[in-house]
ROLUM-6942 format. One record per residue (C-alpha): residue in one letter; residue number from 1; x, y, z. Coordinates in nm, 4 decimals, always signed. Layout:
// residues N
pt rest:a nr:NUM u:X v:Y w:Z
...
END
This chain:
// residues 208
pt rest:x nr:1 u:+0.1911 v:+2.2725 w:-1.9202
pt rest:x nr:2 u:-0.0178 v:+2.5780 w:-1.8199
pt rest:x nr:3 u:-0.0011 v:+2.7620 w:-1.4899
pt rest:x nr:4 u:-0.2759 v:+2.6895 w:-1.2580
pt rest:x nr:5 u:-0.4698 v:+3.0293 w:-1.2522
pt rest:x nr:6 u:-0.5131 v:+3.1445 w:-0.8333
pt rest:x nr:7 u:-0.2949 v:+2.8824 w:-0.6842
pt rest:x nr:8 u:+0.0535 v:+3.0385 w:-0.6181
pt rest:x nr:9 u:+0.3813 v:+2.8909 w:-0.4286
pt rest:x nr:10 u:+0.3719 v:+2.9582 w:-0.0673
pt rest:x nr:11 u:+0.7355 v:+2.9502 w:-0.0670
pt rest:x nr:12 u:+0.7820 v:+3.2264 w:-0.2947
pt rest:x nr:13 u:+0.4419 v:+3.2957 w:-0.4883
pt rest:x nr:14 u:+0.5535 v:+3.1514 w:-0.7984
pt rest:x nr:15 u:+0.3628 v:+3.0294 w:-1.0514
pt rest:x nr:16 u:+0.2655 v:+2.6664 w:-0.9960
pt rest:x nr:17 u:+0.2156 v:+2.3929 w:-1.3086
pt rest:x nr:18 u:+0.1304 v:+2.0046 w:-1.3082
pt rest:x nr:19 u:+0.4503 v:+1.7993 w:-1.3184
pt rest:x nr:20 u:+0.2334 v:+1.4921 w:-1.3213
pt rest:x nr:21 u:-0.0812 v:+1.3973 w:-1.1635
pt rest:x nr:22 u:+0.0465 v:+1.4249 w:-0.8289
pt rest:x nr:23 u:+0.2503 v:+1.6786 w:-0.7789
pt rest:x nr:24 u:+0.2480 v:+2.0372 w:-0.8769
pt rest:x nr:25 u:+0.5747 v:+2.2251 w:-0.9254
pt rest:x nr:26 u:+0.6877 v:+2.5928 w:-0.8818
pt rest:x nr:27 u:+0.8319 v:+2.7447 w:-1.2094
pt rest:x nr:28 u:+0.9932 v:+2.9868 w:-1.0033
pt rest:x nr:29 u:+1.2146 v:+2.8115 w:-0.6634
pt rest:x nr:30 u:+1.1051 v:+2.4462 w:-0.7938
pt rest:x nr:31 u:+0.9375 v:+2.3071 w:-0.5100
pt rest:x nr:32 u:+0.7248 v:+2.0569 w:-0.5522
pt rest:x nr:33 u:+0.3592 v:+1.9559 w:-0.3408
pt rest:x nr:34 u:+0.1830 v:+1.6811 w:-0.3480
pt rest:x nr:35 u:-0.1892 v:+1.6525 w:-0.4890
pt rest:x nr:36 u:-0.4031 v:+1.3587 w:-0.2865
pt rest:x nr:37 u:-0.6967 v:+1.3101 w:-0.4913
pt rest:x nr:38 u:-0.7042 v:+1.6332 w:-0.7054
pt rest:x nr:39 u:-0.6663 v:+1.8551 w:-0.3934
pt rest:x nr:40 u:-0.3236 v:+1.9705 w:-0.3664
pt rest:x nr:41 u:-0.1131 v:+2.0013 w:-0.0081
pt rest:x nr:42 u:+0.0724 v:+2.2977 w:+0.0645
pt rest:x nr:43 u:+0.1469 v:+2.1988 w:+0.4687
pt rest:x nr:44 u:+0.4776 v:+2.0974 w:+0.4766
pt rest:x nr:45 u:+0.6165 v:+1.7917 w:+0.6999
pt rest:x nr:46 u:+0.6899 v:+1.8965 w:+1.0681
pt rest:x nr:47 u:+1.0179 v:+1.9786 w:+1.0906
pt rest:x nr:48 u:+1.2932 v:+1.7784 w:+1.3219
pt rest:x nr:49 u:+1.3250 v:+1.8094 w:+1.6752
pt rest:x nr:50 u:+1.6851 v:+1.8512 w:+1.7076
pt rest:x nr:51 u:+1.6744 v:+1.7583 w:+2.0840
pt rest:x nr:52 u:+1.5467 v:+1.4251 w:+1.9517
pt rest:x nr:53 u:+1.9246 v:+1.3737 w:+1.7275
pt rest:x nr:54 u:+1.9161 v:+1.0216 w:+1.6190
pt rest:x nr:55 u:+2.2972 v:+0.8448 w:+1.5181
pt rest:x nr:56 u:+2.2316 v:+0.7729 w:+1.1376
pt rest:x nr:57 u:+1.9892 v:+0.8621 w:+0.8973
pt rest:x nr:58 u:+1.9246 v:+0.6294 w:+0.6425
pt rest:x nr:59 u:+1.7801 v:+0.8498 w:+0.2903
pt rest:x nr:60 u:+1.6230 v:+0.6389 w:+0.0048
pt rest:x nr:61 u:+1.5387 v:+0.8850 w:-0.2822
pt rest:x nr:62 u:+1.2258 v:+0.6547 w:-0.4601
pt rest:x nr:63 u:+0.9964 v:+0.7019 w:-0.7554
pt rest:x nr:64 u:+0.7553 v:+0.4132 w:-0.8466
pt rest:x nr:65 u:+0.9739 v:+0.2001 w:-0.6504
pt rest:x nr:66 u:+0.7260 v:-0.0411 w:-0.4483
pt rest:x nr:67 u:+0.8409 v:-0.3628 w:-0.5786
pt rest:x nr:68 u:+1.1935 v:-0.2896 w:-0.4897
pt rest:x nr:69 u:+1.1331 v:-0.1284 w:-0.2018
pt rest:x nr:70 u:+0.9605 v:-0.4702 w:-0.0183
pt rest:x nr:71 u:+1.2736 v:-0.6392 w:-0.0205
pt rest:x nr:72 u:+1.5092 v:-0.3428 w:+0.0434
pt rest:x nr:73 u:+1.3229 v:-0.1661 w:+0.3435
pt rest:x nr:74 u:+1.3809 v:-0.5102 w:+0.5481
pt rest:x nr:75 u:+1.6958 v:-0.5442 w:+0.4557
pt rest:x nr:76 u:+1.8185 v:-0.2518 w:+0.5575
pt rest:x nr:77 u:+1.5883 v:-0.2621 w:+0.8926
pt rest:x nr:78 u:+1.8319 v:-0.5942 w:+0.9522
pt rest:x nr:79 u:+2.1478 v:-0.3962 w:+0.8952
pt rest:x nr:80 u:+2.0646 v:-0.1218 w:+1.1305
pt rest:x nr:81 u:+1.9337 v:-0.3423 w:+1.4023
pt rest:x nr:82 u:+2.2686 v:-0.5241 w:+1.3725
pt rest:x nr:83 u:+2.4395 v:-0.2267 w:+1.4934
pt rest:x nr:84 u:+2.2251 v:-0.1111 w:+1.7716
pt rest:x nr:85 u:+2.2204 v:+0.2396 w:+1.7123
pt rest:x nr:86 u:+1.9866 v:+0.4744 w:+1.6934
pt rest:x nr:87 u:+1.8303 v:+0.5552 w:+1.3924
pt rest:x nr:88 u:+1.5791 v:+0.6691 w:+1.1339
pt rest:x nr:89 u:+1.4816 v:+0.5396 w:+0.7406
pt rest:x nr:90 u:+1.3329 v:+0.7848 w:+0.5645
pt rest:x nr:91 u:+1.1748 v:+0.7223 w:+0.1507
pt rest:x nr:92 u:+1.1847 v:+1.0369 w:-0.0242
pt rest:x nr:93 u:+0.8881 v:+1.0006 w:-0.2275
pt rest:x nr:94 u:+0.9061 v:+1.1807 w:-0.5691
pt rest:x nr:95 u:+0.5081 v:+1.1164 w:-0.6201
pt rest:x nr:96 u:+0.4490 v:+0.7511 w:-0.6608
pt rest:x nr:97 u:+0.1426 v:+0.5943 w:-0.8173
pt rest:x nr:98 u:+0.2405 v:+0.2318 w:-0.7910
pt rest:x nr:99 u:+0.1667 v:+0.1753 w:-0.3294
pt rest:x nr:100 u:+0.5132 v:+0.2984 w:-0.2284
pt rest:x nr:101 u:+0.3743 v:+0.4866 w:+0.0200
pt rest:x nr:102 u:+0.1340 v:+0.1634 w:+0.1276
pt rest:x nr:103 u:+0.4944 v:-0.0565 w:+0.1510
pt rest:x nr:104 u:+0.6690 v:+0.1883 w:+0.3459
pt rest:x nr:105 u:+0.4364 v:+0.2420 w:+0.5980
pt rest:x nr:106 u:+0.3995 v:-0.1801 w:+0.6283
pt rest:x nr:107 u:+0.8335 v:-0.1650 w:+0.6768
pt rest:x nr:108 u:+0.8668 v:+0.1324 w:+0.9445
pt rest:x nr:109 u:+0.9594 v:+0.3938 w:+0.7157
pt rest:x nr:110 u:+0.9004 v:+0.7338 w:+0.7040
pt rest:x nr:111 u:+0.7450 v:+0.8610 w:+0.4048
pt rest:x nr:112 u:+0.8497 v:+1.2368 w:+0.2867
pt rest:x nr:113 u:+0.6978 v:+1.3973 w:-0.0189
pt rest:x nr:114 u:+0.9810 v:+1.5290 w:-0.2310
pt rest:x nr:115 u:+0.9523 v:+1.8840 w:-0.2124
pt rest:x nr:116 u:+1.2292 v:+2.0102 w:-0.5682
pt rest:x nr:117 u:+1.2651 v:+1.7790 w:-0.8805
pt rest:x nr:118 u:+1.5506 v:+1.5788 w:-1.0083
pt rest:x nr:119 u:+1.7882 v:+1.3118 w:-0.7660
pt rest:x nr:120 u:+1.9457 v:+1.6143 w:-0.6346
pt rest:x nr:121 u:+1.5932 v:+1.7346 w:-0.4907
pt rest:x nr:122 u:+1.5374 v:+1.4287 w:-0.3182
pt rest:x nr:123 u:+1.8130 v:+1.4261 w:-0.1796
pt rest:x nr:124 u:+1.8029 v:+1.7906 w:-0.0632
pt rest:x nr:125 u:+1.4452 v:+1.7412 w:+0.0548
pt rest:x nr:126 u:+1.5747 v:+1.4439 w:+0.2815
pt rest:x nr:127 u:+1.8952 v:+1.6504 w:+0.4241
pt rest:x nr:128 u:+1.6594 v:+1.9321 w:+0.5295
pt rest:x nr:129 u:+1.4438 v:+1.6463 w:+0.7201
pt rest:x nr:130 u:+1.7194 v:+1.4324 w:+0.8786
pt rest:x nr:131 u:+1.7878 v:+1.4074 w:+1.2289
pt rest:x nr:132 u:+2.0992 v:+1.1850 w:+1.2096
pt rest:x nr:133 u:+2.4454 v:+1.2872 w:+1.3110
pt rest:x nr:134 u:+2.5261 v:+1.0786 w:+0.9991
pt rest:x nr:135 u:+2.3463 v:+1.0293 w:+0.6820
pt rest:x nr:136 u:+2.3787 v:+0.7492 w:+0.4258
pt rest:x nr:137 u:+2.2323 v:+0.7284 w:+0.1106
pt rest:x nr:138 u:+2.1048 v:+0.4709 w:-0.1682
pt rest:x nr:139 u:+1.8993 v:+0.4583 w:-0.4420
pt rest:x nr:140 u:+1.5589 v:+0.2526 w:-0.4416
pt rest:x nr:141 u:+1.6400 v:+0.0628 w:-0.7501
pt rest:x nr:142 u:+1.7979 v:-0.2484 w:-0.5675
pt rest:x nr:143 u:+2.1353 v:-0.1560 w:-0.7194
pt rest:x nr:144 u:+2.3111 v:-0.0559 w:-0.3742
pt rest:x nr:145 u:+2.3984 v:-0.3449 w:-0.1559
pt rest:x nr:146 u:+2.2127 v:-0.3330 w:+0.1938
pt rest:x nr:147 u:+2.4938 v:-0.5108 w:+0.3469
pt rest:x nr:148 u:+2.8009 v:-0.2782 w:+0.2702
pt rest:x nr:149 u:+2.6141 v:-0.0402 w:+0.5190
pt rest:x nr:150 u:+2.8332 v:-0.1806 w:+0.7971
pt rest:x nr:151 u:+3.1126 v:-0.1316 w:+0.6965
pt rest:x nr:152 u:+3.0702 v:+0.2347 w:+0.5783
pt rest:x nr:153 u:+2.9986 v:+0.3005 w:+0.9267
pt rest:x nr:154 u:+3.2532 v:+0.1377 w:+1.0704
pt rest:x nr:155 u:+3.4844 v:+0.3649 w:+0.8907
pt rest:x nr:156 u:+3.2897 v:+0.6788 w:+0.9324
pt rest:x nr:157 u:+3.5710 v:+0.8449 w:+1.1382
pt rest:x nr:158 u:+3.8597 v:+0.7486 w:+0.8738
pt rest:x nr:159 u:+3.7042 v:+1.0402 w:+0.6412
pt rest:x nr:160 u:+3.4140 v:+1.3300 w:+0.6045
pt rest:x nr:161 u:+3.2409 v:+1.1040 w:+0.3108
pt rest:x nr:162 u:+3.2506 v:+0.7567 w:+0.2679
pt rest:x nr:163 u:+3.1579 v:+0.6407 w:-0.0833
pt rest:x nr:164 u:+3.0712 v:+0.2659 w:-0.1892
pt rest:x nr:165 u:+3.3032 v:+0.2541 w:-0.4637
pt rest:x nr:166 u:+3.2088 v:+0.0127 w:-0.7745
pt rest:x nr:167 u:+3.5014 v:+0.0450 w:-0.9129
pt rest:x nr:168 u:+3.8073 v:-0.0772 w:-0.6739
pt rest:x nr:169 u:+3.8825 v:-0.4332 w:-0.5984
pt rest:x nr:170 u:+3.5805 v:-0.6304 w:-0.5156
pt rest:x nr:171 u:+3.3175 v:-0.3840 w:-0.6574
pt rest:x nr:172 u:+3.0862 v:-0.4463 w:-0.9352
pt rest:x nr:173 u:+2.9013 v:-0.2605 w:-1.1456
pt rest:x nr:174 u:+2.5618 v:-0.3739 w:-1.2739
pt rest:x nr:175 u:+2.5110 v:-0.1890 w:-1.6215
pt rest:x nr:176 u:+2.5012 v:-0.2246 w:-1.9723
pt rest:x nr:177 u:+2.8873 v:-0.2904 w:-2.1586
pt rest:x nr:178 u:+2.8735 v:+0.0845 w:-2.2758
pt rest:x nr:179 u:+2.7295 v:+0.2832 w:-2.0040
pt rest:x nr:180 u:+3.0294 v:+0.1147 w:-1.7679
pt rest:x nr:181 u:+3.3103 v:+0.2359 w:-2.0016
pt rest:x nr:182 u:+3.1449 v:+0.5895 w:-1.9896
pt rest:x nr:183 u:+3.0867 v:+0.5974 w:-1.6298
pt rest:x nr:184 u:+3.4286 v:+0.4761 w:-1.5659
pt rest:x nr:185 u:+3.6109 v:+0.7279 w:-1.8311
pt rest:x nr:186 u:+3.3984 v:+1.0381 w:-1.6971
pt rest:x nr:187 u:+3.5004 v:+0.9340 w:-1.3285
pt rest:x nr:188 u:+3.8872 v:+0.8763 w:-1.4518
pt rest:x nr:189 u:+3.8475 v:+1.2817 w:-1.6297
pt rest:x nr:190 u:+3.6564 v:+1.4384 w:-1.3103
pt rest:x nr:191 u:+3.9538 v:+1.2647 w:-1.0402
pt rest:x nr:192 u:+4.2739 v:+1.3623 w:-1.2770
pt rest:x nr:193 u:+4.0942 v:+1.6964 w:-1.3466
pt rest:x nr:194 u:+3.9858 v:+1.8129 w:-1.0528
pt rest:x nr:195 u:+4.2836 v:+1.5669 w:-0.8330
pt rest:x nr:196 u:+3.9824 v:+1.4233 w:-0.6211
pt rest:x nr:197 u:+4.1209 v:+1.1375 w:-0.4565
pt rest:x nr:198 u:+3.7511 v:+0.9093 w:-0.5377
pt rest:x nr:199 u:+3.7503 v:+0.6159 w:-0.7339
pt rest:x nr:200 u:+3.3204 v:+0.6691 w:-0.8119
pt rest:x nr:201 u:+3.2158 v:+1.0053 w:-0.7944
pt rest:x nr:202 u:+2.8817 v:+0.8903 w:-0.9541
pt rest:x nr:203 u:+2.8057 v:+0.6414 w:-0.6695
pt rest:x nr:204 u:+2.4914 v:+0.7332 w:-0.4656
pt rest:x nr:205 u:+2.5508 v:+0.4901 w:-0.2083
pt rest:x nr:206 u:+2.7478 v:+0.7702 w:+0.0469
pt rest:x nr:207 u:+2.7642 v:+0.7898 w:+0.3748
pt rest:x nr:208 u:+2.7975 v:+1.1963 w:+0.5218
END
């Protein structure tokens, strides 16, 4: 895709290019802005007070996710009410076209435009935004189980990341035959490599 003649990154004046229609991307520092009908926003969200600190952020990196995302937003509303602590659930928006942002507003979520590509940029963009002494993450897709949340935080002191393991006793991984067996060798190389004590480095579902 071309470069957009006259519009520039703020960030860093690099060029900026369509990476679909809506969001434009920086070929330079890869941030991304959204584009609400054809008119592209460069104001970033406000960032946190840190005098308001919450106890646990809840992160939910989502991309065309709405369907999904109606059952998992209440369930996870359930699990943090359960605990009484203070908190905020944040949907890191990678530019949806299907009413996520519609179903997160309806569930008491915050939306946040995903400001660098890729999982990793979601996740970044959600960091930079979180107010939580602690952070857990899971994916929008329905694969992460709402109700393991309590647990990871009842052992949040026991280590500096907790990681919902799918492959210990009890876990379960929902995937094709083949992509298990490679998930499971690559994870077996990566912990006798690298002596990581981790049974699923690949999991998503983390609490930091």
């Amino acid at each position: 895709m071309q470069a957009i003649p006259g519009l520039a990154c703020p960030a860093c004046r690099g060029d900026l290019r369509p990476g679909s229609e809506t969001v434009l991307t920086c070929v330079a520092c890869h941030r991304s802005y959204p584009v609400f009908e054809g008119i592209p926003s460069f104001i970033p969200p406000p960032a946190p007070d840190r005098s308001m600190v919450c106890q646990l952020t809840v992160l939910v990196p989502a991309l065309n996710e709405a369907a999904n995302l109606k059952e998992l937003l209440p369930s996870i509303q359930r699990e943090l009410e359960s605990l009484a602590i203070d908190h905020e659930l944040i949907v890191v928006d990678g530019g949806s076209t299907d009413g996520t942002a519609e179903v997160v507003a309806q569930h008491g979520a915050v939306l946040l435009p995903q400001a660098m590509p890729g999982y990793g940029g979601a996740l970044r963009t959600g960091f930079e935004r979180a107010r939580g002494d602690y952070v857990l993450t899971l994916d929008a897709d329905g694969s992460h189980d709402p109700t393991f949340l309590r647990q990871m935080w009842a052992t949040r002191s026991a280590a500096e990341v907790v990681i919902a393991s799918r492959y210990i006793h009890g876990g379960t991984a929902d995937m094709p035959r083949s992509r298990r067996i490679l998930s499971r060798t690559l994870n077996l190389v990566f912990k006798r490599g690298l002596s990581l004590p981790y049974a699923d480095l690949s999991s998503g579902y983390r609490l930091y």
